[in-house]
N, C-alpha and C positions, 0 to 999 in steps of 0.2 A: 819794786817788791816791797811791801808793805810790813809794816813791824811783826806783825801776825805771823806771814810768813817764814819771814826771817827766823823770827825765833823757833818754830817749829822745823824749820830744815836745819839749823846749824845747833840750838841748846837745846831740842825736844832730845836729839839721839845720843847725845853723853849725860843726858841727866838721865835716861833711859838705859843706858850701859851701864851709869856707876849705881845706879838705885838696883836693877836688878842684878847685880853682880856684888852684893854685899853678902860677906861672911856666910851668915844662915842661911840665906835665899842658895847662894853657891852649894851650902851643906846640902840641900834639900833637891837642888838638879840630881846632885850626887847619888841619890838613893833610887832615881826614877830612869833618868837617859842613860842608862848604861842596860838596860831590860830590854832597849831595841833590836828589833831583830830582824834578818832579810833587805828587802828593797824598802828604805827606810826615807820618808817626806817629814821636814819638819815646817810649821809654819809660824810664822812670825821668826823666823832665823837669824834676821839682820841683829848684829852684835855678836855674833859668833859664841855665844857663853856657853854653850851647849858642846861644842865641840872638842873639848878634850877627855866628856866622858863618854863617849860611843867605845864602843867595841869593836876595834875593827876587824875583829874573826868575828864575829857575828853578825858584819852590816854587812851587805853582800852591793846595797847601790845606797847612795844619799841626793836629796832633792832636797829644795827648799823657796821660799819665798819671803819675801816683805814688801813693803810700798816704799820705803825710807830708802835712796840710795846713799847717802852718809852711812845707815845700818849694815847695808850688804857690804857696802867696802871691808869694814869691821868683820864680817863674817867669812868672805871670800881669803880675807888676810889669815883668820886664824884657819882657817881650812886649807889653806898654804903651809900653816904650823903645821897643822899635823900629817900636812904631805898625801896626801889622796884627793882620788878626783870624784868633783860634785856637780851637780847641775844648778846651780842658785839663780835665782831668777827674781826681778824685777813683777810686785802680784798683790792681789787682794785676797782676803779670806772670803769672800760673799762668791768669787768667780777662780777659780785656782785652775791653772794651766795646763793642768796635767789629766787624761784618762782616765774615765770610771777604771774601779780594779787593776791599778797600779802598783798599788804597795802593799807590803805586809803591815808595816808600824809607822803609825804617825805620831809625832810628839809634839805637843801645847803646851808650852809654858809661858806664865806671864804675857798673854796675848789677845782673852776672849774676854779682856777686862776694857781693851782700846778697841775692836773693830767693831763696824757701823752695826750688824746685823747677826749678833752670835748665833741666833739658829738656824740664820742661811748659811753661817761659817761652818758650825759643826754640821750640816745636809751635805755640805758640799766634802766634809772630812771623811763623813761614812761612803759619799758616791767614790772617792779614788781609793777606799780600802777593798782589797781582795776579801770575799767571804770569811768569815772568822778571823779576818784581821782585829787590830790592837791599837785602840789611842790611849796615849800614854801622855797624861793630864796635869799640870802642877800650877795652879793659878791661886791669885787673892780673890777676894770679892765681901759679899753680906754674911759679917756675922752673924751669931746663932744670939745673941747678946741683946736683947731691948737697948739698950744705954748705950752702948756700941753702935748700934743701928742707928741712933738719933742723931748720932754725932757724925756719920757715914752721912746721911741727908744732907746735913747742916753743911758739913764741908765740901761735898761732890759738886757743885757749881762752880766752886771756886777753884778745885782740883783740877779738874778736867782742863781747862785751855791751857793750864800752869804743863802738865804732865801728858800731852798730847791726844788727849780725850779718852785716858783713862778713867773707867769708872769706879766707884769704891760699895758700888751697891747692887753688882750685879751674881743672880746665886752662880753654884758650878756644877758640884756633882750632880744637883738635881735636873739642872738642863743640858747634860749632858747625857742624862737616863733616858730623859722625854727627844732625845735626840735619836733613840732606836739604837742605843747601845745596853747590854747588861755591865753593868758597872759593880768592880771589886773596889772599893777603897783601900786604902794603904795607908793614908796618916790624914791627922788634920788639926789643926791649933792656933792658936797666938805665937807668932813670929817673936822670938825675945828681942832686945834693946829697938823695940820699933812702937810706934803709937798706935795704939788697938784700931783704931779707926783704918787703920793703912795693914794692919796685921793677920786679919785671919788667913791662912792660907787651907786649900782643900789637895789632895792628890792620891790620883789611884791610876787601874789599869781600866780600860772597857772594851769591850769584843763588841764587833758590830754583828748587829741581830738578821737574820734572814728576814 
C-alpha cells in the first residue's frame, strides 16, 4: 500500500472528524439536524457527528452511508451511544443503495465539498426523497468575496490530496437549486476563528420539486 493510500485511509478520517467536529461547525449541525423528520438518510455519515442531535420522536427510520470504513466505524460507535437502530452502510454519493422514494429527509453536511460528481450526488438525493421530501444542507465552499475567492484557487490544489479531495471552491445553495430542489436558506457567513479561505459556510432547508 502506497503512502497515498495510507494516509488517506488511516489520517484522511481523524483529520476529517477533528476539523469537522470543531466548536462552531458542531454549533451549526446544531441548528440544522435536529429539523429531521420521518424515514431519515444521511449521507456522508461516517464520523457519526451528526448523531447526537436527531430527534428521536421525530426520526421514525435512519439510513446512512460513506465510502470511508475508518468513518463508519466512528459512526456505527456513536449510533451505539445513542442506542437505536440504523441501517449504515458501506456507499458512494454518485450511486446510493437505497430506492427511489424512500425517505422523508436527507441531511448533507460537510460532504458535497469531497465527492467526485455533486450533481450526480444531489440527482441521486432527490431520486430517494419521497415527493415533497426535505434536504437538509450545511456545507463550506466558494465565497461571495473576490479576495477570498483568489486565495480558494490558489490553495485548492494543495488542499485537496492534504484533506481527502476536499474542494474549497465549490458553490452550494445554488447547485443545490439547479438540482430541482426549491431552496429556503436559513444562515450563511464566515465561520469565526477559521481562515476565510476554509470559512464560508451556506445552510438551509430544500423540498424536492415535482
Amino acid at each position: 500500500m502506497g503512502f497515498k493510500a495510507l494516509w488517506d485511509r488511516h489520517v484522511v478520517p481523524r483529520i476529517i472528524r477533528t476539523c469537522c467536529g470543531a466548536e462552531g461547525i458542531m454549533d451549526l449541525r446544531a441548528q440544522i439536524v435536529p429539523q429531521a423528520r420521518g424515514a431519515v438518510f444521511e449521507i456522508g455519515c461516517g464520523g457519526g457527528l451528526n448523531q447526537r442531535f436527531y430527534d428521536r420522536d421525530a426520526v421514525t427510520a435512519f439510513a446512512g452511508i460513506d465510502p470511508s470504513d475508518k468513518l463508519l466505524d466512528f459512526a456505527r460507535a456513536e449510533a451505539t451511544k445513542k442506542g437505536w437502530a440504523t441501517d449504515i452502510r458501506a456507499g458512494v454519493g454518485e450511486a446510493i443503495p437505497f430506492a427511489s422514494e424512500s425517505f422523508d429527509t436527507v441531511v448533507c453536511t460537510y460532504t458535497l465539498c469531497s465527492v467526485a460528481d455533486p450533481q450526480q450526488v444531489l440527482s441521486e438525493l432527490r431520486r430517494i426523497l419521497r415527493p415533497g421530501g426535505q434536504l437538509l444542507f450545511l456545507e463550506h465552499g466558494r465565497a461571495p468575496d473576490a479576495d477570498v475567492q483568489r486565495w480558494q484557487d490558489r490553495i485548492e490544489p494543495y488542499w485537496k490530496p492534504i484533506a481527502g479531495g476536499c474542494h474549497l471552491t465549490r458553490p452550494i445553495t445554488s447547485a443545490v437549486r439547479h438540482a430541482g430542489f426549491a431552496v429556503e436558506p436559513i444562515g450563511q457567513g464566515y465561520l469565526d476563528k477559521t481562515p476565510r479561505w476554509a470559512a464560508w459556510m451556506e445552510w438551509g432547508a430544500a423540498t424536492k420539486l415535482a
